[in-house]
Backbone as ProteinMPNN parsed JSONL, in Angstrom:
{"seq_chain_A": "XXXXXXXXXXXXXXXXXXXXXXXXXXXXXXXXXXXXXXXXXXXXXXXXXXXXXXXXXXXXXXXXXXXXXXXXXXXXXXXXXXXXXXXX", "coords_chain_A": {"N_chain_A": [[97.403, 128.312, 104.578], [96.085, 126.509, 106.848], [96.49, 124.705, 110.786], [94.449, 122.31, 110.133], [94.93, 121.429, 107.643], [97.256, 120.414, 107.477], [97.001, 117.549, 108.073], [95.98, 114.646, 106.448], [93.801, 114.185, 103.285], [92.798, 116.65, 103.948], [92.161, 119.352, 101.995], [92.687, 122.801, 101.367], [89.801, 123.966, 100.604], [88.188, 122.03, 102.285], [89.309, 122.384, 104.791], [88.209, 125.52, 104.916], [85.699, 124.781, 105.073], [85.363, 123.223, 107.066], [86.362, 125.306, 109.084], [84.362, 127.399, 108.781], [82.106, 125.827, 110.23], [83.367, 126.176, 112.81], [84.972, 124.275, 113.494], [88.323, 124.286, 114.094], [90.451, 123.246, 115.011], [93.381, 120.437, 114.865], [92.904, 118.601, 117.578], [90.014, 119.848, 117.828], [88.728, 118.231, 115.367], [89.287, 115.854, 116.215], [87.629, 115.468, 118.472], [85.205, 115.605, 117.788], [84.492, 114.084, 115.818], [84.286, 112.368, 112.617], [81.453, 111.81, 111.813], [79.721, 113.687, 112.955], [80.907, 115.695, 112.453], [80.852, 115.803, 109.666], [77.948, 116.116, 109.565], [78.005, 119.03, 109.974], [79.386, 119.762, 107.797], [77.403, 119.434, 105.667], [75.285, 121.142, 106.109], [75.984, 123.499, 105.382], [76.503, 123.525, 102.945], [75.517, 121.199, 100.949], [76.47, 119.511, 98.83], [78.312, 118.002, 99.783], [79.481, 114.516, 100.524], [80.025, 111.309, 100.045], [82.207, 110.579, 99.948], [83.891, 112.936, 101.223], [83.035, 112.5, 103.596], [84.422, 110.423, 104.373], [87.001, 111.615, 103.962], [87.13, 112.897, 105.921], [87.361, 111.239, 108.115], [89.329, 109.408, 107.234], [91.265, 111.855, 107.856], [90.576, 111.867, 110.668], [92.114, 109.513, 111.595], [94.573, 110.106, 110.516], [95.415, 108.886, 107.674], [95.306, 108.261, 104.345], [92.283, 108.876, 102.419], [91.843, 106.988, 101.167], [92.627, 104.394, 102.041], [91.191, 103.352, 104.459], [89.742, 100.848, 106.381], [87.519, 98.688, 104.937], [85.403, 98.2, 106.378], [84.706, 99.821, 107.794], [84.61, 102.395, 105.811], [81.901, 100.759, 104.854], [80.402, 101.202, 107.19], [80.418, 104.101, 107.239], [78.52, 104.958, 104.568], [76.617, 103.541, 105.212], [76.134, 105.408, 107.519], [75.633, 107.781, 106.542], [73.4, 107.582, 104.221], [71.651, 106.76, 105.537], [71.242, 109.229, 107.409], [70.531, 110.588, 105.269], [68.165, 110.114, 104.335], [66.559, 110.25, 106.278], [66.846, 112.839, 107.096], [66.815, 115.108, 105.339]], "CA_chain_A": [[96.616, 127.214, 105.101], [96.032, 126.082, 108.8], [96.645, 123.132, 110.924], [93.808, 121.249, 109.341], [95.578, 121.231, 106.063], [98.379, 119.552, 107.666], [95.941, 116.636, 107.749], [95.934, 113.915, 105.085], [92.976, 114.413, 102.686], [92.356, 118.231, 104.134], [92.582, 120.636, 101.791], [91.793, 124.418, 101.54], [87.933, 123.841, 100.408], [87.465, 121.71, 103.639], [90.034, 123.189, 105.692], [87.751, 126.289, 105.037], [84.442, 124.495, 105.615], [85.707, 123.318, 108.621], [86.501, 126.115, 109.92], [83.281, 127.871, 108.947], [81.285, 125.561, 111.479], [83.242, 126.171, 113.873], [86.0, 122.906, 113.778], [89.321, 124.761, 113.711], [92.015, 122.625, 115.184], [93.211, 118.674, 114.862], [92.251, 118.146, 118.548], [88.514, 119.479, 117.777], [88.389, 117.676, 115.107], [89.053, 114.77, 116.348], [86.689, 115.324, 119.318], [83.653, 115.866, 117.355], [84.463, 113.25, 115.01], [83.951, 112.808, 111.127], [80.349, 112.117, 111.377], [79.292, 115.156, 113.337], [81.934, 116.854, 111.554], [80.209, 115.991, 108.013], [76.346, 117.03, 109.625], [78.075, 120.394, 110.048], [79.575, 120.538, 106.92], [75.948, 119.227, 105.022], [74.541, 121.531, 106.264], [76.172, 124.439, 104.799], [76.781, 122.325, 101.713], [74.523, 119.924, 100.23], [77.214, 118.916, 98.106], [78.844, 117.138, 100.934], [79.248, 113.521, 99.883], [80.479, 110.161, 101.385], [84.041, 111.176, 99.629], [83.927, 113.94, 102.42], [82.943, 111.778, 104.824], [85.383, 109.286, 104.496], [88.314, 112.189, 103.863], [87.21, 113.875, 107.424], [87.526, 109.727, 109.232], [90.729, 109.16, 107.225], [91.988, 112.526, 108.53], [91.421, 111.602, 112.327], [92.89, 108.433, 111.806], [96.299, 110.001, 110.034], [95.593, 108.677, 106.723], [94.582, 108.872, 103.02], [90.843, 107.888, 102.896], [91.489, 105.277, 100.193], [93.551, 103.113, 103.011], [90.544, 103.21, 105.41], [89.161, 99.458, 106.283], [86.349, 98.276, 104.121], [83.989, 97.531, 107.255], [84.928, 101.694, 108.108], [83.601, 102.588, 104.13], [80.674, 100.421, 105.109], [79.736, 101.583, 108.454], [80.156, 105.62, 107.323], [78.231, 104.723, 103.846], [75.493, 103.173, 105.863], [75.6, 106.269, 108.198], [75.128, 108.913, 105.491], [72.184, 107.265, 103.769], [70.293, 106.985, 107.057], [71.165, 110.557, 107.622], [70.224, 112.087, 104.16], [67.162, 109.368, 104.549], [65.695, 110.906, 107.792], [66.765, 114.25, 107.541], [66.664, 115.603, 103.974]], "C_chain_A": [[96.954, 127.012, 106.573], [96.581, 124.826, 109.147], [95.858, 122.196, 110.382], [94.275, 120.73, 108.431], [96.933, 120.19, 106.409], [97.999, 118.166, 107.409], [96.203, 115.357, 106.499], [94.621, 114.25, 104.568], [92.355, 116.131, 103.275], [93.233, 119.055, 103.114], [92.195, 121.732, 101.919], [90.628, 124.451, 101.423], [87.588, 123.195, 101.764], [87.81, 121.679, 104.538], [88.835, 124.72, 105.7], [85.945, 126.171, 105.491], [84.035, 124.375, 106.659], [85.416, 124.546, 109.631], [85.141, 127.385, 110.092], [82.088, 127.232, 109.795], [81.942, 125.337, 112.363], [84.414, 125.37, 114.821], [87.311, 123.845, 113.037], [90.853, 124.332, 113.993], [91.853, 121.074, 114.835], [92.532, 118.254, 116.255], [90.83, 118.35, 118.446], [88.002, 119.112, 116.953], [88.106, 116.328, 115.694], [88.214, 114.585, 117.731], [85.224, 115.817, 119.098], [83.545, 114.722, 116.591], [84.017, 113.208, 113.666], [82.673, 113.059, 110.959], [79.737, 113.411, 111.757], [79.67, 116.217, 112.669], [81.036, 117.351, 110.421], [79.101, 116.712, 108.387], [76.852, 118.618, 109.442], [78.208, 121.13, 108.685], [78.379, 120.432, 105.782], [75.359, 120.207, 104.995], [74.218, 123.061, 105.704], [76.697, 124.623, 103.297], [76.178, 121.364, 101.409], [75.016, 119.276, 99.932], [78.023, 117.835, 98.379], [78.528, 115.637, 101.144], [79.771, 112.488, 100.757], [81.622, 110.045, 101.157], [84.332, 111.743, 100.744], [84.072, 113.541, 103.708], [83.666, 110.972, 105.622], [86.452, 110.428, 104.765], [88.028, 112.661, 105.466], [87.62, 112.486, 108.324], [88.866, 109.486, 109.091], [91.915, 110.711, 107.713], [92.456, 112.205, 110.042], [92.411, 110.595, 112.281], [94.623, 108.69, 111.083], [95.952, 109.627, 108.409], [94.752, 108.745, 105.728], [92.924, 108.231, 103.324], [90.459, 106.677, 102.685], [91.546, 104.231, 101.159], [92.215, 103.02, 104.091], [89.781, 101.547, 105.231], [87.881, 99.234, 105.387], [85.007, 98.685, 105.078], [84.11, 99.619, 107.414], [83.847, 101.89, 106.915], [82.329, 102.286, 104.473], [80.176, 101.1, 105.795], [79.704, 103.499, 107.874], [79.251, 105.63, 106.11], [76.674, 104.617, 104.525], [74.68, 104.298, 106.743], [75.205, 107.382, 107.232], [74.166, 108.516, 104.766], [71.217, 107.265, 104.828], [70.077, 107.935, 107.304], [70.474, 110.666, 106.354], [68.501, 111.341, 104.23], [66.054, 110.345, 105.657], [66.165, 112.301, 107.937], [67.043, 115.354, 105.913], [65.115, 115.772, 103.45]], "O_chain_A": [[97.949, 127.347, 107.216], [97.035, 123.998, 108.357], [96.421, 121.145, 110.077], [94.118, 119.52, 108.265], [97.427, 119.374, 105.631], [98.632, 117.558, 106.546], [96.884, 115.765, 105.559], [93.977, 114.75, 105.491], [91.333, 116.567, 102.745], [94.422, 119.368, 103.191], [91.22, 121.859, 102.659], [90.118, 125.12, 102.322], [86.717, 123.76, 102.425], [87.163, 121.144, 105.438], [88.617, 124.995, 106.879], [85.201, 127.015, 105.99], [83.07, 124.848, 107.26], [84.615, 124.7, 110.553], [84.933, 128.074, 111.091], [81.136, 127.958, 110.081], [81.58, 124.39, 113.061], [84.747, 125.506, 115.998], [87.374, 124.095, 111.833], [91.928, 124.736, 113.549], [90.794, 120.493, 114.596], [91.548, 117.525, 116.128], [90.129, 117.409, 118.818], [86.781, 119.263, 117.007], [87.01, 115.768, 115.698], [88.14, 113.415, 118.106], [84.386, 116.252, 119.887], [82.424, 114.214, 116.622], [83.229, 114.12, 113.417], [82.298, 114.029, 110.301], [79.274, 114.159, 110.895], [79.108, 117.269, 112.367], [80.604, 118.473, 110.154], [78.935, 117.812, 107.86], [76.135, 119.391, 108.807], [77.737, 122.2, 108.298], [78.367, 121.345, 104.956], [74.762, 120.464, 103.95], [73.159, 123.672, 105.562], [77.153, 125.611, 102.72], [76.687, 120.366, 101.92], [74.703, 118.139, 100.283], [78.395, 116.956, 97.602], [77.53, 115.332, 101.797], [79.959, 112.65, 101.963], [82.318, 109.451, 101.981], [85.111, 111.103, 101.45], [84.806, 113.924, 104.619], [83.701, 110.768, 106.835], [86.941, 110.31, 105.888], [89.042, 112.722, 106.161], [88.273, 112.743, 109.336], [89.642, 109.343, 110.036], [93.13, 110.582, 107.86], [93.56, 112.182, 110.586], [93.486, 110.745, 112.862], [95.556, 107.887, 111.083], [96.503, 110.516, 107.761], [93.607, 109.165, 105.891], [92.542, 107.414, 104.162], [89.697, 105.825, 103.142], [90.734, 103.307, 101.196], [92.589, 102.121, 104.844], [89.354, 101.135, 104.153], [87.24, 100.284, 105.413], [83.97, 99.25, 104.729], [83.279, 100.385, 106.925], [82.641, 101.651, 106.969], [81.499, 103.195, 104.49], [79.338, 101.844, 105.285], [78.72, 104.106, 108.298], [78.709, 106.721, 106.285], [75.776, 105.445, 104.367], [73.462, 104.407, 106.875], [74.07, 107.803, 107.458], [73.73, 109.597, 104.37], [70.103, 107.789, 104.819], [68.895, 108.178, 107.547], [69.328, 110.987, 106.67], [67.591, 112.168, 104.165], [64.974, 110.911, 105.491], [65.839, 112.911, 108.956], [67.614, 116.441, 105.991], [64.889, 116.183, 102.312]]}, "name": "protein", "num_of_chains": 1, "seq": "XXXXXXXXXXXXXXXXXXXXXXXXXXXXXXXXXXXXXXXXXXXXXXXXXXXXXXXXXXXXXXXXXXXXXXXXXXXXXXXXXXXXXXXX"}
C-alpha cells in the first residue's frame, strides 16, 4: 500500500481508485479536495456513494469519517444529490 493508505478511512479499494484518476499523494489529495476527488472516482465507479464521500473529507481532515461535524455530513450529502441530480 501507498501513502494514501496511511490516511484514516483509505484503504486499498480507494487507495487504488485514487490513484487510477490520477490523485496519488496526501498533498494532491488534499488540493483537489474530497468533492472533486469523489466526481473522479464516480465516474469510474457508479458505486461511489456518500460513505466515499465523506471517507475522502474525513481523510483530508486526519480523521475517521464518523467524527466529521454534522453540518460537514450535511453540506457533502446535499452536494452529492445535486451532483447525481444534474449529472446522471
Amino acid at each position: 500500500m501507498g501513502e494514501l493508505s496511511k490516511l484514516p478511512n483509505i484503504g486499498k479499494v480507494l487507495e487504488k481508485q485514487l490513484n487510477e484518476v490520477g490523485i496519488n499523494s496526501i498533498e494532491n489529495l488534499r488540493e483537489i479536495g474530497s468533492k472533486k476527488a469523489w466526481i473522479k472516482i464516480k465516474n469510474i465507479d457508479e458505486s461511489a456513494c456518500l460513505n466515499r464521500l465523506c471517507a475522502l473529507e474525513g481523510a483530508i481532515r486526519n480523521i475517521r469519517w464518523h467524527d466529521l461535524d454534522e453540518s460537514i455530513k450535511k453540506d457533502l450529502k446535499e452536494f452529492k444529490q445535486n451532483y447525481e441530480e444534474n449529472n446522471l
